[in-house]
C-alpha positions as protocol buffer text, in pm:
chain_id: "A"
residue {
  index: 1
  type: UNK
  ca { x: -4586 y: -545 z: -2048 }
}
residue {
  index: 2
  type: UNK
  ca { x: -4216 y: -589 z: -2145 }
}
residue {
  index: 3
  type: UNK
  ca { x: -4044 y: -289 z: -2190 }
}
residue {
  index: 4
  type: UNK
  ca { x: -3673 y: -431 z: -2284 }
}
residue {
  index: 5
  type: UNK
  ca { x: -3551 y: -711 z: -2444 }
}
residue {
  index: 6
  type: UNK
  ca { x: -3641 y: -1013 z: -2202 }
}
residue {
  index: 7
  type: UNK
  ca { x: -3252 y: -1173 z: -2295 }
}
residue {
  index: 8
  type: UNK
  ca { x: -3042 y: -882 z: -2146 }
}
residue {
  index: 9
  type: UNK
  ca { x: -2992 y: -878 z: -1747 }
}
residue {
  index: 10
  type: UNK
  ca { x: -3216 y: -521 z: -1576 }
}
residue {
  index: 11
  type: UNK
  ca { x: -2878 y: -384 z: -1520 }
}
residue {
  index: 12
  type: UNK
  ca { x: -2764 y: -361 z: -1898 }
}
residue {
  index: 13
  type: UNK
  ca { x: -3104 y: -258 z: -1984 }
}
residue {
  index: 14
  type: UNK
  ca { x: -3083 y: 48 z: -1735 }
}
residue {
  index: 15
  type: UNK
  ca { x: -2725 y: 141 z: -1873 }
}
residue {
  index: 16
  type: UNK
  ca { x: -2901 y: 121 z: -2184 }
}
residue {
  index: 17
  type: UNK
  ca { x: -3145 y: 409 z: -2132 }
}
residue {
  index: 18
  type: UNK
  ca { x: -2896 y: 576 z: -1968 }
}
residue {
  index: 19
  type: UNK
  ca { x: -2614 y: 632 z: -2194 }
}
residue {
  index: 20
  type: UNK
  ca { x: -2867 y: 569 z: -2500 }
}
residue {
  index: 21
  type: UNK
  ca { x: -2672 y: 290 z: -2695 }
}
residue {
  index: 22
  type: UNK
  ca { x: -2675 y: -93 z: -2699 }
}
residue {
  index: 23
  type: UNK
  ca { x: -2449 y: -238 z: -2419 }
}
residue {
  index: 24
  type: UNK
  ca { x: -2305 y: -576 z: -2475 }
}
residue {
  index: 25
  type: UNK
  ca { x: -2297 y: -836 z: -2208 }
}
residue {
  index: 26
  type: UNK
  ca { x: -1931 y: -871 z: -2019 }
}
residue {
  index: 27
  type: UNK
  ca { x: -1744 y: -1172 z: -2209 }
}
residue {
  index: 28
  type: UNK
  ca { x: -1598 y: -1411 z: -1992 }
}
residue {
  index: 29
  type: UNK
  ca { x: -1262 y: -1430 z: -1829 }
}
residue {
  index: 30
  type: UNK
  ca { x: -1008 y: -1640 z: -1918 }
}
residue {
  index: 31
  type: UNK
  ca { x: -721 y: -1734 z: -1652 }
}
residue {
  index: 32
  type: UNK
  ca { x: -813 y: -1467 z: -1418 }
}
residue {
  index: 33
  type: UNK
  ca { x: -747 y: -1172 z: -1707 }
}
residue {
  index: 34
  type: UNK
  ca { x: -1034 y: -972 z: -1773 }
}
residue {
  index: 35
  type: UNK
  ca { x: -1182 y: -1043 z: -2136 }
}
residue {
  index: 36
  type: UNK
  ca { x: -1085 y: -789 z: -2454 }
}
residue {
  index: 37
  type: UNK
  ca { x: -1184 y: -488 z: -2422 }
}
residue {
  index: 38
  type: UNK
  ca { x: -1282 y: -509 z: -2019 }
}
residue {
  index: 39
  type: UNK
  ca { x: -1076 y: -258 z: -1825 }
}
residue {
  index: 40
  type: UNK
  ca { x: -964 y: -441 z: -1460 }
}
residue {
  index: 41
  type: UNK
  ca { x: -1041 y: -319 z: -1148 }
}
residue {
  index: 42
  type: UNK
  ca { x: -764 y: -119 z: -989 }
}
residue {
  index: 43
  type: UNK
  ca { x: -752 y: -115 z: -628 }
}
residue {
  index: 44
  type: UNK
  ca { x: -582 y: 237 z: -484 }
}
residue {
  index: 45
  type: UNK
  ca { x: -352 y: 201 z: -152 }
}
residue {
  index: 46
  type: UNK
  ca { x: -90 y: 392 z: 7 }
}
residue {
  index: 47
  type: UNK
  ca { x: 238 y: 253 z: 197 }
}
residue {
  index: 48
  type: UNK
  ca { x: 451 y: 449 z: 478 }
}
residue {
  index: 49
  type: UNK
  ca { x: 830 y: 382 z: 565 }
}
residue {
  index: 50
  type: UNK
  ca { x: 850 y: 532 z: 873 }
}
residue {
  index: 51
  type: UNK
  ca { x: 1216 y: 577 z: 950 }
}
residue {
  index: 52
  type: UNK
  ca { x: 1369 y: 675 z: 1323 }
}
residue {
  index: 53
  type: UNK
  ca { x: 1709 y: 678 z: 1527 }
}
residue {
  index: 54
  type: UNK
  ca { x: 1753 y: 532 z: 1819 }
}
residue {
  index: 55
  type: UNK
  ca { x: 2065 y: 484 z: 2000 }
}
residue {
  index: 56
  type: UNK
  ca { x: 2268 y: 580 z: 1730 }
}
residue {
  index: 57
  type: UNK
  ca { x: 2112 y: 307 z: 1475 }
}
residue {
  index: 58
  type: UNK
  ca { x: 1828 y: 344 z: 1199 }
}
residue {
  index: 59
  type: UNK
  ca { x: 1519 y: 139 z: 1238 }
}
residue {
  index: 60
  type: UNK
  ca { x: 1224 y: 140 z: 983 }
}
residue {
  index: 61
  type: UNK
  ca { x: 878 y: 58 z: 1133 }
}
residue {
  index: 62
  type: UNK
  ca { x: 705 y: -305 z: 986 }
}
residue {
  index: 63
  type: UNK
  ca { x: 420 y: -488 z: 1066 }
}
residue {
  index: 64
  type: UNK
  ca { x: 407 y: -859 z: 1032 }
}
residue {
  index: 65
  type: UNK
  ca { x: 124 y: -965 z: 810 }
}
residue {
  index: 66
  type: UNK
  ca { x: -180 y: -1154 z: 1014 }
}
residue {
  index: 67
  type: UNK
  ca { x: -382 y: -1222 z: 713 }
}
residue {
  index: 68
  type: UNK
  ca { x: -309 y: -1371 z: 344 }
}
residue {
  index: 69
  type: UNK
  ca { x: -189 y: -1300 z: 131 }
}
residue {
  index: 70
  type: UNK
  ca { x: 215 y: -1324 z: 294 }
}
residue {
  index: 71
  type: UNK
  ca { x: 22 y: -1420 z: 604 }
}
residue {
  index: 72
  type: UNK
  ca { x: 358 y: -1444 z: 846 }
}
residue {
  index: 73
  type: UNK
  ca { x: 551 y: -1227 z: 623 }
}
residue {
  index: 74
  type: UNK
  ca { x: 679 y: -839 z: 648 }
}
residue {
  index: 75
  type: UNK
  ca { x: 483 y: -517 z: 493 }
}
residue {
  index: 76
  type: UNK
  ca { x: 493 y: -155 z: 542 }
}
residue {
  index: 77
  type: UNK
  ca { x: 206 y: -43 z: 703 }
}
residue {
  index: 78
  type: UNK
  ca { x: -22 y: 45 z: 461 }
}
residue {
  index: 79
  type: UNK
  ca { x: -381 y: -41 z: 271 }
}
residue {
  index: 80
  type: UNK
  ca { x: -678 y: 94 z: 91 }
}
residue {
  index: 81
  type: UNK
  ca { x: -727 y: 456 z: 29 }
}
residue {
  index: 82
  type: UNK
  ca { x: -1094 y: 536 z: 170 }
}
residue {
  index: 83
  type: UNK
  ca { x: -1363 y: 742 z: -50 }
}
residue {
  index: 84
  type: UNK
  ca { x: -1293 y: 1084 z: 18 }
}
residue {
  index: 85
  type: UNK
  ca { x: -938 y: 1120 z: 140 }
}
residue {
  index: 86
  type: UNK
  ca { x: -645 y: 1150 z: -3 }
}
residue {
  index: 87
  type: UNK
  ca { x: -358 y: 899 z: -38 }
}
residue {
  index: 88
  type: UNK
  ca { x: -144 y: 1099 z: 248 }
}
residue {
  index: 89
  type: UNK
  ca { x: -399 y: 1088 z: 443 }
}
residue {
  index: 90
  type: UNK
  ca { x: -472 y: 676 z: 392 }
}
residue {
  index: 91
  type: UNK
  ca { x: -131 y: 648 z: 454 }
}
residue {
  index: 92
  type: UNK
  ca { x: -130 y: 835 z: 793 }
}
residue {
  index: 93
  type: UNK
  ca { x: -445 y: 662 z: 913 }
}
residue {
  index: 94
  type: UNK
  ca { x: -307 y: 310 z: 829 }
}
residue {
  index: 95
  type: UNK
  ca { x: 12 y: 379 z: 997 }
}
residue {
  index: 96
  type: UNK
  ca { x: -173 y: 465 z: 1307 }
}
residue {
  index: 97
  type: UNK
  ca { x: -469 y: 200 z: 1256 }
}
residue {
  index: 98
  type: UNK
  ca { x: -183 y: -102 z: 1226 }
}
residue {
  index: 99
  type: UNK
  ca { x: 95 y: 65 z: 1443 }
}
residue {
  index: 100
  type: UNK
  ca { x: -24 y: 311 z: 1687 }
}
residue {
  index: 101
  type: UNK
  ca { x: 206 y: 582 z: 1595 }
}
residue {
  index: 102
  type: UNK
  ca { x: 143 y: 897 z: 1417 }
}
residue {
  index: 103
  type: UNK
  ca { x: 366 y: 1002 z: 1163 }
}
residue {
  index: 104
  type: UNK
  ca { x: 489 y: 1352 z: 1191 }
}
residue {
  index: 105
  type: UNK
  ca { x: 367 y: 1687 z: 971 }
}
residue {
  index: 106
  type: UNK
  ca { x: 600 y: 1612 z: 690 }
}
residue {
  index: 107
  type: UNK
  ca { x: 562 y: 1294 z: 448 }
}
residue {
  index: 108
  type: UNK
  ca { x: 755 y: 1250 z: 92 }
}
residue {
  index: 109
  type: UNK
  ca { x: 605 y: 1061 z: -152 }
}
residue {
  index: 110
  type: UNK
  ca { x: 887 y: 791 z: -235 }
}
residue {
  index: 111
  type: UNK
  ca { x: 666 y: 697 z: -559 }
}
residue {
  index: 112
  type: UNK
  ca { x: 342 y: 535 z: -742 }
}
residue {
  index: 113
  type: UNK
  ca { x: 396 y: 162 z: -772 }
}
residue {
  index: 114
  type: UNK
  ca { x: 170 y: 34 z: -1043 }
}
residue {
  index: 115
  type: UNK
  ca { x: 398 y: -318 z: -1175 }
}
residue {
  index: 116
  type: UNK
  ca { x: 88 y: -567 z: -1304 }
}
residue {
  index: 117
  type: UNK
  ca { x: 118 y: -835 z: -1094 }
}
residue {
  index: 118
  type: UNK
  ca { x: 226 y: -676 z: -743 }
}
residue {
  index: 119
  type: UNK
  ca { x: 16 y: -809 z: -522 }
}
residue {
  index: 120
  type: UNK
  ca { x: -199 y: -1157 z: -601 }
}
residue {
  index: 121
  type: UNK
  ca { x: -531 y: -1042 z: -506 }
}
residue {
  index: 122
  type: UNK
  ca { x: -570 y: -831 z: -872 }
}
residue {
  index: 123
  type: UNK
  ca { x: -443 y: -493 z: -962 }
}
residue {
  index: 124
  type: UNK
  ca { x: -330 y: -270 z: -693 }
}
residue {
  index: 125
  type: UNK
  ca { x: -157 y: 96 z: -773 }
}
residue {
  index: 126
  type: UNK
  ca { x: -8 y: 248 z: -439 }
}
residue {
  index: 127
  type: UNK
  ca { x: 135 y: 536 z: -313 }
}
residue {
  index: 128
  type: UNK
  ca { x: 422 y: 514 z: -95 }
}
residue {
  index: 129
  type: UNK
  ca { x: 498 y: 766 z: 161 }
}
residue {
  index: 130
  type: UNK
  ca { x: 800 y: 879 z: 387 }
}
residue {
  index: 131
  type: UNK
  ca { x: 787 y: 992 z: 732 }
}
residue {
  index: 132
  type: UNK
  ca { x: 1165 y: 1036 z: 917 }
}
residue {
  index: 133
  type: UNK
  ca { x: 1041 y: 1056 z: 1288 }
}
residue {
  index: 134
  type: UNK
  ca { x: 1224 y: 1214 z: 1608 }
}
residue {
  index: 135
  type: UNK
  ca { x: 1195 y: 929 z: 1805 }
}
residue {
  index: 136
  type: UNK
  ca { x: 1115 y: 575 z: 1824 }
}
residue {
  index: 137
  type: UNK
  ca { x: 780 y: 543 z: 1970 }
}
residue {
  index: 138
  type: UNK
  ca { x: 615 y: 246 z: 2077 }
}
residue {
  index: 139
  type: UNK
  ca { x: 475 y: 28 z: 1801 }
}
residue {
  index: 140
  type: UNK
  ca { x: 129 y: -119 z: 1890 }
}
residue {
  index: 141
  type: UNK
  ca { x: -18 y: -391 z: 1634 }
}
residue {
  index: 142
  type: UNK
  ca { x: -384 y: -357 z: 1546 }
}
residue {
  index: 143
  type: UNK
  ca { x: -607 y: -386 z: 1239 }
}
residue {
  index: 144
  type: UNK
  ca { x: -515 y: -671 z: 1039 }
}
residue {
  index: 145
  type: UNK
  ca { x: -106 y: -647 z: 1133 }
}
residue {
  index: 146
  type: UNK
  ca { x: -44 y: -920 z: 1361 }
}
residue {
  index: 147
  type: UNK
  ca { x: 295 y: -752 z: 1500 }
}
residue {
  index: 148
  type: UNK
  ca { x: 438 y: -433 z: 1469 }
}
residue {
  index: 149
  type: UNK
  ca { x: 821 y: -380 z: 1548 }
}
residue {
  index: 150
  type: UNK
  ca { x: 1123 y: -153 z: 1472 }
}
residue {
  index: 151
  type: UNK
  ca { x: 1358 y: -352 z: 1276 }
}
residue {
  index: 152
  type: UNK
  ca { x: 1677 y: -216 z: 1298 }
}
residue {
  index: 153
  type: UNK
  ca { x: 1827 y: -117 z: 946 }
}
residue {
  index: 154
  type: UNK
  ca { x: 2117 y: -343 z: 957 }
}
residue {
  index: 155
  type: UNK
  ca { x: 1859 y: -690 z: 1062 }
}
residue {
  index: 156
  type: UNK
  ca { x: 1667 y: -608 z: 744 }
}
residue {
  index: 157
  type: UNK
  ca { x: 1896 y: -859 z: 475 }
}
residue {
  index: 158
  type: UNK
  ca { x: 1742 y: -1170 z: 487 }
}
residue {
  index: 159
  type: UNK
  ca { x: 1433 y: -1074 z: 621 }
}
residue {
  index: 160
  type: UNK
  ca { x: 1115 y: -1193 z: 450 }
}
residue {
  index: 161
  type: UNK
  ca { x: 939 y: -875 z: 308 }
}
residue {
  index: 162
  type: UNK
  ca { x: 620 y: -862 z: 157 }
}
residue {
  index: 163
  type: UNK
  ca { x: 480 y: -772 z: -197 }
}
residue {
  index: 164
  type: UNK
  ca { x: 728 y: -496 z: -341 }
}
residue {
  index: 165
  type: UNK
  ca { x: 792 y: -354 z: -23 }
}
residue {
  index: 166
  type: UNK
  ca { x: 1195 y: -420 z: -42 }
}
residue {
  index: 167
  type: UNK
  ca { x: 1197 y: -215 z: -355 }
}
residue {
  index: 168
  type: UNK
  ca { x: 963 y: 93 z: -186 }
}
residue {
  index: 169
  type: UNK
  ca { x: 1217 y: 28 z: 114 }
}
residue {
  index: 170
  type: UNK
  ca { x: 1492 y: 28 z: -93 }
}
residue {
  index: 171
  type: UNK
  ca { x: 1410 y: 379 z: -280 }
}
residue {
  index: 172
  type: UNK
  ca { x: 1282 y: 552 z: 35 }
}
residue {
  index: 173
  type: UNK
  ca { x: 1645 y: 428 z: 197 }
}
residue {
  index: 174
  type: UNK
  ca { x: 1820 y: 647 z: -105 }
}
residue {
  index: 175
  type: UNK
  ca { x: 1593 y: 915 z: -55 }
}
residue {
  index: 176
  type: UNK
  ca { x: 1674 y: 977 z: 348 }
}
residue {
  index: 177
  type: UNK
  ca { x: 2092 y: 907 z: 227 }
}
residue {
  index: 178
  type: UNK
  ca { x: 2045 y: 564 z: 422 }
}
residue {
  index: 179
  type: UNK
  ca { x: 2136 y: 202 z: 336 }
}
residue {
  index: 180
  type: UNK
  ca { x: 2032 y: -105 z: 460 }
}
residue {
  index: 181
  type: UNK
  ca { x: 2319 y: -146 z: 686 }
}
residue {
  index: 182
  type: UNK
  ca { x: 2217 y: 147 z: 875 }
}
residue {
  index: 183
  type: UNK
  ca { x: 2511 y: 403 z: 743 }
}
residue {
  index: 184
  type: UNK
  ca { x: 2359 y: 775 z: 675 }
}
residue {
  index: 185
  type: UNK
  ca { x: 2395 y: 1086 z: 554 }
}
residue {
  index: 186
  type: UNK
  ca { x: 2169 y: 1278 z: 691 }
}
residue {
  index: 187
  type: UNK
  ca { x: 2226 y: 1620 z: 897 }
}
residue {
  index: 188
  type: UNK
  ca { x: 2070 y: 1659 z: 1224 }
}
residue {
  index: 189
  type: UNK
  ca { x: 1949 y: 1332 z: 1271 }
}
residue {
  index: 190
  type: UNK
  ca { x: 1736 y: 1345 z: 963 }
}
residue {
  index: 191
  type: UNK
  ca { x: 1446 y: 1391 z: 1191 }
}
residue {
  index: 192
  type: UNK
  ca { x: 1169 y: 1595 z: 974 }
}
């Protein structure tokens, strides 16, 4: 007994009972854009500058990518925002899953970066997140981050940075009254 039409996959013909309508096949592709109509996926992450003082110099925390793409390259610790929690709290966990240290109780969100074209592997929107910390504690790579280090403000020009990450860098330096040669305005330390 044939229920549905025969020339439809089971999947449309489900969506079809569901929502009560005709659904048309997805068109194909062309050069890696979706087809008229077709809405891309959009992959949800969350960045962290984490910013500290030591011995009178600002350093911001990095890892050093350990897989494509940028494989070799610079990033702010960051990635995918799990079902159920919140951007903060991605960017917390990723911070501590690729660095080992925990960013303190207060984070600013530096911005949403949602440019088309960001990051080669499709559409990815992320939050990014800043954490001034009291110290500089030990940075321990893990996860996918094949090093993690405390650059020194003043050694990031010329450094290879990953994705957009100068330009999160770059705002989140404004925001905490730093600049990339390590000169600040901030009272107390700017610890938070």
């Amino acid at each position: 007994m044939n229920r549905g039409r025969s020339d439809k996959p089971a999947i449309n013909r489900a969506a079809e009972l569901i929502v009560g309508e005709p659904i048309a096949p997805p068109r194909p592709q062309r050069h890696g854009a979706p087809a008229p109509g077709v809405r891309a996926a959009v992959s949800y992450t969350a960045d962290m500058v984490a910013l500290a003082e030591h011995d009178g110099a600002w350093h911001v925390l990095l890892i050093q990518r350990g897989k494509p793409p940028y494989r070799g390259l610079w990033a702010l610790p960051g990635g995918h925002v799990d079902p159920g929690e919140t951007a903060e709290e991605a960017a917390r966990r990723e911070l501590a899953e690729e660095t080992g240290v925990t960013a303190g109780r207060r984070l600013d969100l530096i911005g949403v970066y949602d440019t088309p074209g960001r990051d080669p592997r499709g559409r990815y929107v992320s939050a990014a997140y800043l954490a001034v910390l009291h110290d500089l504690p030990p940075a321990t790579a893990g996860d996918d981050a094949a090093r993690a280090r405390w650059v020194p403000l003043t050694d990031l020009p010329g450094l290879g940075i990953a994705f957009d990450h100068a330009q999160i860098l770059g705002t989140a330096l404004s925001m905490a009254g730093l600049t990339p040669g390590g000169g600040s305005s901030l009272p107390d330390g700017g610890a938070r």
